[in-house]
C-alpha positions in Angstrom: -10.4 5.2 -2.2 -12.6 2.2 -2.6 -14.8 3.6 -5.3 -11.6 4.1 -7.9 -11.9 2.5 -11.2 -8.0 1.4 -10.5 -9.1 -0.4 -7.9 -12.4 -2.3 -9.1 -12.8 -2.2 -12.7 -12.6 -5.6 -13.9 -10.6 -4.7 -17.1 -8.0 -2.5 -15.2 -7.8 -5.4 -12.6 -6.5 -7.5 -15.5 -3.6 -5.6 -15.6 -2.9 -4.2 -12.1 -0.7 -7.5 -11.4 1.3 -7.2 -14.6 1.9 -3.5 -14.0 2.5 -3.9 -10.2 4.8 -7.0 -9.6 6.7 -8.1 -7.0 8.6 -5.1 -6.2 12.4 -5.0 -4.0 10.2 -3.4 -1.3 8.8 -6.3 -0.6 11.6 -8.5 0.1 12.6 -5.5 2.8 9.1 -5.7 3.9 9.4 -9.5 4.6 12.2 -9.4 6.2 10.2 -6.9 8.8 7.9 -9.5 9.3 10.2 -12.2 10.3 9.4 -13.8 13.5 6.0 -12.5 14.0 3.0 -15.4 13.8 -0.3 -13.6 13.6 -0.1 -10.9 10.4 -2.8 -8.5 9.3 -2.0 -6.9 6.0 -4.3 -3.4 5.9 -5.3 -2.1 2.4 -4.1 -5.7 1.0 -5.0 -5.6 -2.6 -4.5 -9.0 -5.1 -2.9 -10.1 -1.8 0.4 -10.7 -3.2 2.5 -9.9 -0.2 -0.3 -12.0 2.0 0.4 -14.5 -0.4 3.7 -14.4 0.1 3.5 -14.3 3.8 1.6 -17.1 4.3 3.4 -19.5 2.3 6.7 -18.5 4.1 4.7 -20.2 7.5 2.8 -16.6 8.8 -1.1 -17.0 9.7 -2.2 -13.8 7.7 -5.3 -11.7 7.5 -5.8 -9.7 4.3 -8.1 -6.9 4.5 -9.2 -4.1 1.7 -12.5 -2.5 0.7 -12.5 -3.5 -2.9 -14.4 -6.8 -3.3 -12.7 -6.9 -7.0 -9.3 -6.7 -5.9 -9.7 -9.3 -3.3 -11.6 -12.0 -5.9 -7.9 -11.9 -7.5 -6.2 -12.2 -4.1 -8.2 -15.6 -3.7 -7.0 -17.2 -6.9 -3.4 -16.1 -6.4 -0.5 -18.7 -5.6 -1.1 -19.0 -1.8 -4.1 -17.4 -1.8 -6.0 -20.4 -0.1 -3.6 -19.8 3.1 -4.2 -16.1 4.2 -8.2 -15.1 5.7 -9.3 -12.8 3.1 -11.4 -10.2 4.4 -13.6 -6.9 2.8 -13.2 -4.5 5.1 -12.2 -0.4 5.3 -9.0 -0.1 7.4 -10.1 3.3 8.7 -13.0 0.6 10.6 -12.0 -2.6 10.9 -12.6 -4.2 14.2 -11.9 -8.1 14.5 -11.5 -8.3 17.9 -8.4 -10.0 18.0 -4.9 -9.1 18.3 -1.6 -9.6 15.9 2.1 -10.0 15.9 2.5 -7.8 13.2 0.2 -5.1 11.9 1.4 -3.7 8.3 0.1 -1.5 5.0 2.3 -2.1 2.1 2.3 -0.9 -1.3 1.9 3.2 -0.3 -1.3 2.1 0.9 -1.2 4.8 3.1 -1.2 7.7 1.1 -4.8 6.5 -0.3 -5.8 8.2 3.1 -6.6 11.5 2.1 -7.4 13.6 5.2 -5.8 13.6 8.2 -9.1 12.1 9.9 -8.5 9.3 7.4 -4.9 8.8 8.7 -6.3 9.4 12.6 -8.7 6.5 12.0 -6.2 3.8 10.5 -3.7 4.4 13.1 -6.6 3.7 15.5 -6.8 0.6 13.9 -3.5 -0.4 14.1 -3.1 0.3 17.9 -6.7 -1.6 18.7 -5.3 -4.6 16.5 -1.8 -4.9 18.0 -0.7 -7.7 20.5 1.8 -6.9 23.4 4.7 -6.9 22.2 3.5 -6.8 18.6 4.8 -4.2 16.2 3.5 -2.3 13.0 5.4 -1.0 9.9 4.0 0.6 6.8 5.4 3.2 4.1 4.7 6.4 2.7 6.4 8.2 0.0 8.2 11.4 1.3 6.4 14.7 -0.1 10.0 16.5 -0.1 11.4 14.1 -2.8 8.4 14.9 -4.7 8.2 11.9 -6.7 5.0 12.9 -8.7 7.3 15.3 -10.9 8.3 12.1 -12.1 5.0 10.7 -13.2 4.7 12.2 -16.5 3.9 11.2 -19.7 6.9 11.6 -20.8 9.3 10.2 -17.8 7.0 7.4 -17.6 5.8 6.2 -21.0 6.9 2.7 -21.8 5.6 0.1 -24.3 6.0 -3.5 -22.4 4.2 -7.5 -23.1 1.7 -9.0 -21.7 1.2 -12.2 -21.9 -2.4 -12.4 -23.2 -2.6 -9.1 -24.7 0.7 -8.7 -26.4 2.5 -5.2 -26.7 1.0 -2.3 -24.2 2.2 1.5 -24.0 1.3 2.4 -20.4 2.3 6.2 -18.7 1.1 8.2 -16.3 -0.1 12.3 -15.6 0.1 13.5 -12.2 -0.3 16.9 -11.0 -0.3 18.2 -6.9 -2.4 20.6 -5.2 0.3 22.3 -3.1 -2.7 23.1 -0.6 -3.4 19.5 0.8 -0.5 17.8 -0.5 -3.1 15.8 -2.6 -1.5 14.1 -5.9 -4.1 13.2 -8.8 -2.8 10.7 -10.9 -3.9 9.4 -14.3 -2.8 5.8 -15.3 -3.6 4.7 -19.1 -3.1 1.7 -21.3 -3.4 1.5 -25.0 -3.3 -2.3 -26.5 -1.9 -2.8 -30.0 -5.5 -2.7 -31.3 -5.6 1.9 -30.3 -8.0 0.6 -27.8 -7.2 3.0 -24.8 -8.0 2.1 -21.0 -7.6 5.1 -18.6 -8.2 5.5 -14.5 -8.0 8.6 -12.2 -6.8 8.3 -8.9 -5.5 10.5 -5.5 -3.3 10.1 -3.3 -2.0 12.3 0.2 1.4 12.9 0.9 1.5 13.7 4.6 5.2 14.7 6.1 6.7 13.0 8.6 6.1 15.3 11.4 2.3 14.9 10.9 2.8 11.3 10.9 4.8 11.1 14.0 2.0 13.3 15.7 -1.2 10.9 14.3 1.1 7.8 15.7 1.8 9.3 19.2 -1.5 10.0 19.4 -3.3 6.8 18.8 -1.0 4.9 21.3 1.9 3.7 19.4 5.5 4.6 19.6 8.1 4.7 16.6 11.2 2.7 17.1 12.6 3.5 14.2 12.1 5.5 11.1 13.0 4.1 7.8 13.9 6.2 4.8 14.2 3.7 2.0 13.6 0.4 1.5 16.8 -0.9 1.8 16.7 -0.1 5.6 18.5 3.1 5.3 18.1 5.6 8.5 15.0 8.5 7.8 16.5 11.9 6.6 14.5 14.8 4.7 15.9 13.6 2.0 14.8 9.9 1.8 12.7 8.7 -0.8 10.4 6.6 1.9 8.8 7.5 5.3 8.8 4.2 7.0 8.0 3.8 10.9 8.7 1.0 12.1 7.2 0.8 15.7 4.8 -1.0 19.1 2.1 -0.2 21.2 2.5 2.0 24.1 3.2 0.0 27.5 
């Protein structure tokens, strides 16, 4: 949540870039976007995909909690385009309406109750212009990706262009009560200095989704499995809906 050190400790936020660039998601994600004028971006982080956004002609609002993540947002190619603003999703109220209402990056799943998820879908409904449309993704608890993020599935040793060679892995572990994942991320630089975060995050199934999105107002057009576009199945490695406001 907005309190994690991944999320607002200066030193970690030197790297969260670096470790987190433009992913192929984001090119699918655009391509969502196309058409629509007026953009918020919920849970927004450095902003790279507002950024992006707003370069490529969209009026976009960033919003996220951590005042840290959005100071690197500002500075960002394209930065100076997009309305930067530190606010909790689960609250925001701007009193305006949007084309497009989006959370990128597995934003989501930082929502770790289903009052949490309740709220931001609130948000999204409150927020959305007729005729407007929302989109964000979640990863799919039946893959079970976490199984993945261990130390030794994920330890690599990459550059960084100001502080040279870094191994970086991961350690994640899942209570199977609440479908809670902690995660920890850590960074040793070629000096054995060692730089470590813990996080959580939720993976809620689809069907819980699908009920939190009915109920705030909104209707799913389609559900996206991947982000390539592919149709939803248990299987898919994304849960994706892509949907409008309730007439």
């Amino acid at each position: 949540m907005t309190d994690e050190t991944l999320y607002c400790d200066p030193e970690l936020l030197q790297l969260y870039d670096w470790d987190n660039p433009w992913p192929d998601d984001f090119d699918f994600f655009a391509s969502l976007a196309a058409g629509a004028s007026r953009v918020l971006d919920l849970g927004c982080g450095t902003g790279i995909f507002s950024a992006e956004l707003a370069v490529r002609g969209h009026e976009v609002t960033g919003a996220d909690p951590a005042a840290a993540m959005l100071q690197v947002a500002r500075h960002r190619h394209g930065g100076g385009m997009v309305r930067w603003i530190e606010a909790d999703a689960r609250s925001l109220e701007l009193g305006e309406s949007f084309d497009m209402v989006l959370m990128t990056g597995h934003a989501f799943q930082t929502l770790l109750s289903r009052d949490d998820r309740r709220a931001l879908l609130r948000t999204i409904a409150r927020h959305l212009a007729p005729g407007g449309r929302f989109f964000f993704d979640s990863r799919n608890p039946e893959a079970r990706e976490w199984e993945q993020w261990t130390p030794e599935a994920s330890r690599a040793v990459l550059p960084h262009p100001q502080f040279g060679s870094i191994e970086r892995w991961n350690d994640a572990n899942c209570n199977p009560f609440t479908g809670i994942v902690t995660y920890d991320t850590f960074y040793r630089f070629e000096s054995g200095r060692l730089l470590s975060a813990r996080s959580q995050i939720a993976f809620a199934p689809q069907i819980e989704i699908g009920e939190l999105i009915a109920a705030a107002g909104l209707i799913v057009d389609r559900w996206i499995g991947d982000c390539v576009g592919g149709e939803f199945s248990t299987e898919s490695p994304e849960i994706i809906p892509l949907g409008s406001r309730k007439a």
